[in-house]
N, C-alpha and C positions, 0 to 999 in steps of 0.2 A: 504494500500500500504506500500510495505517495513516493514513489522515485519513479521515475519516466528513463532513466538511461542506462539502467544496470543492465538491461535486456542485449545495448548496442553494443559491447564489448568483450573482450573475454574473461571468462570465470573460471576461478578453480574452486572446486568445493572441496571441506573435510579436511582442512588446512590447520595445521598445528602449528602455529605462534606465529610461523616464517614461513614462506615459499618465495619458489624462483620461478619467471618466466621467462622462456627463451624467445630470443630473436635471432634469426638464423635470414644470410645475407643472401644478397640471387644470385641462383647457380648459372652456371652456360656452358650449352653443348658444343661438344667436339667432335673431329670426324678421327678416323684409325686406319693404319695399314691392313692389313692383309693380316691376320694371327698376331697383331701387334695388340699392344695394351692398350685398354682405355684410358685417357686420361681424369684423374679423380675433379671433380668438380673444385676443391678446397671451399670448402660454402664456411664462411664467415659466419663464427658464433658470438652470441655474448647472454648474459645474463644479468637481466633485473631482478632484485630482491622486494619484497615488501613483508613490512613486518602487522602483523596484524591489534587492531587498537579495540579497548571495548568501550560501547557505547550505552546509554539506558534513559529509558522516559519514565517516569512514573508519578502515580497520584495520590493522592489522601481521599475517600472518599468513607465521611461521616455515617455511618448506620441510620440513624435518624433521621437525616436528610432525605433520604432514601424514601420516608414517606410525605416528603415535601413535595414529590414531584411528579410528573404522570410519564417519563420515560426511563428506561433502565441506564442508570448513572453509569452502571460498571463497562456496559457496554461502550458507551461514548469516550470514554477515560481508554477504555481498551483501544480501539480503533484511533481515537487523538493518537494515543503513544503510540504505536505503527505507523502511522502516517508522518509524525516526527524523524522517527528511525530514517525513515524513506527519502525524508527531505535531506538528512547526514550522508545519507546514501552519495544520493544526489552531489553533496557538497566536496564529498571525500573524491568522488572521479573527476569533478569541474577543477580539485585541486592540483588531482596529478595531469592533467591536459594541460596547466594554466606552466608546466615545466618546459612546454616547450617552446623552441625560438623560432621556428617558424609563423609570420603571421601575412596576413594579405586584407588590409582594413579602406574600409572605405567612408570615411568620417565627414563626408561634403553633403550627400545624395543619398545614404545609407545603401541599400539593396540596389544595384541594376542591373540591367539584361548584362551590360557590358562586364560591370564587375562579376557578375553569375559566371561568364563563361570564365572570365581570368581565374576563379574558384578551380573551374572543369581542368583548367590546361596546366594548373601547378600540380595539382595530384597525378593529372595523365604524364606529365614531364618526370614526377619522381616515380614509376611507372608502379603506382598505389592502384592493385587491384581492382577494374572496374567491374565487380561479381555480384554488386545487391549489396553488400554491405559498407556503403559510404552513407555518412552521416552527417546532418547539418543542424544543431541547435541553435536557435535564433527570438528573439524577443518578439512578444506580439506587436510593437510596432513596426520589427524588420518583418512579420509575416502578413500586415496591415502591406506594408511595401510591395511584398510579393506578389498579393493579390492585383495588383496594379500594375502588373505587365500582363500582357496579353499573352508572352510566350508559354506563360508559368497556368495562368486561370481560363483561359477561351480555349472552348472543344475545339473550335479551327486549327487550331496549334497541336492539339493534344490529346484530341479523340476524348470521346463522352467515360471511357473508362477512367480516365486519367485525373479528372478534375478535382479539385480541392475538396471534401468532406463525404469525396463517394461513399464511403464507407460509415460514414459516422463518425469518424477519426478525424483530427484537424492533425494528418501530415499528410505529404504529398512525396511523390516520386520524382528527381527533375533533373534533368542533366547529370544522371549517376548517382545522384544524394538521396536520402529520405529527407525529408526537409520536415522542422516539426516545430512550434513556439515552446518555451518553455518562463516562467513567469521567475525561476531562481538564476537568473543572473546578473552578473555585477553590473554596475554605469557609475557613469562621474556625474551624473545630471545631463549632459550632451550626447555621450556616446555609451552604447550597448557592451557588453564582451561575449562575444560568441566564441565557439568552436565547428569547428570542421575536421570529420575524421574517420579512419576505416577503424572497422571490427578489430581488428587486431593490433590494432595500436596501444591501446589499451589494457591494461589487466585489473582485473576486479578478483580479491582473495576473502573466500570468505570461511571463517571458521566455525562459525556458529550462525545460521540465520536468526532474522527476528522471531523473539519468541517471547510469549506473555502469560505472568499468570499471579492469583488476586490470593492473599492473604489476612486474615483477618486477625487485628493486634487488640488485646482487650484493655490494655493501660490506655487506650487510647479512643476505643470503642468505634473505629474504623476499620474501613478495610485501605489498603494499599495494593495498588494495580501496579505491577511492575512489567514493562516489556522492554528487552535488552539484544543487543548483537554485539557479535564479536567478527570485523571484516575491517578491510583496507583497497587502493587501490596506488597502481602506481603508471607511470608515463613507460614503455614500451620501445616503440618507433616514433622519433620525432617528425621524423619524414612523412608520415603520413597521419601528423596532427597538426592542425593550422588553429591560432588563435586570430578572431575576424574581433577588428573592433569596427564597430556600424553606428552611424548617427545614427538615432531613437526619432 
């Protein structure tokens, strides 16, 4: 509940304290004589570490109160605290993405067709997998932007499949990106901080998912809703994370 981008990255799950994710560099083929040896690719290793951090929401909720009101208190406490977690979630990947120094910002005009494609041709230039999973998180007024090109929002362009909220969902598919707003990112007042990035750029470690559960303390004559996580995340491929900062 409540994080929108754990989905877009990679995960390890069942993770004790620490893990390592590998980034392994591009290979290329070679041709061979006749019974002669292959040449071994040497594919470039390295290893990110992340250590994992634990997190926790919880509530005081009065017994008594309890018949003060006409919904179930523990319920809503529960649900708050997971949707908290989710927003940490959230907070912890925007942090490891925010490591890298790649950026391509457009702070005059925010979003345009022009800047979209320059988006397309630094990923295709660092030759960032174009497989379905690139991704563009962006402020509702950079997706306010979007919907004001024609290339991005008119079936003429894009076919009736293609259009903004077919599905119910406010992302879209669009020159390689899933494109989607999200409401937790930074600004100075002027300008947005976005990112741009592939699945695997990314790592998300998580050791324990969110998990919740209510206890009742009688010195106190409440109960306490406790939901907690134990995860992390860290920066991967710089190459193929782009920090966009976008006038608002």
């Amino acid at each position: 509940m409540g994080s929108k981008l754990r989905g877009t990255i990679r995960t390890a799950n069942g993770v004790k304290n620490k893990t390592t994710f590998q980034k392994i560099g591009k290979g290329f083929a070679t041709t061979k004589a006749r019974h002669g040896n292959v040449a071994p690719m040497n594919l470039e290793h390295t290893n990110v570490s992340v250590t994992l951090e634990d997190y926790f929401a919880g509530e005081w909720i009065d017994d008594l109160d309890q018949l003060r009101i006409n919904h179930d208190e523990m319920l809503v406490a529960q649900q708050s605290g997971a949707y908290a977690l989710g927003r940490k979630t959230d907070e912890l990947i925007l942090d490891a993405m925010d490591a890298t120094t790649n950026a391509l910002n457009e702070t005059t005009n925010g979003i345009t067709l022009a800047w979209a494609f320059s988006l397309m041709e630094a990923f295709g230039n660092n030759d960032v997998p174009d497989d379905g999973q690139r991704y563009c998180v962006i402020g509702w007024e950079n997706w306010s932007q979007l919907m004001d090109i024609d290339e991005f929002s008119r079936a003429e362009y894009i076919g009736q499949e293609n259009l903004p909220f077919a599905n119910s969902v406010t992302a879209k598919q669009w020159l390689g990106f899933t494109w989607f707003p999200f409401s937790g990112l930074d600004d100075d007042g002027s300008n947005r901080k976005c990112f741009a990035w592939h699945q695997s750029a990314v790592g998300h470690a998580i050791g324990a998912d969110v998990s919740s559960n209510m206890q009742y303390h009688n010195d106190k004559d409440a109960y306490f809703v406790l939901n907690k996580m134990q995860m992390n995340a860290t920066l991967i491929d710089a190459n193929a994370c782009y920090e966009l900062s976008l006038k608002k």
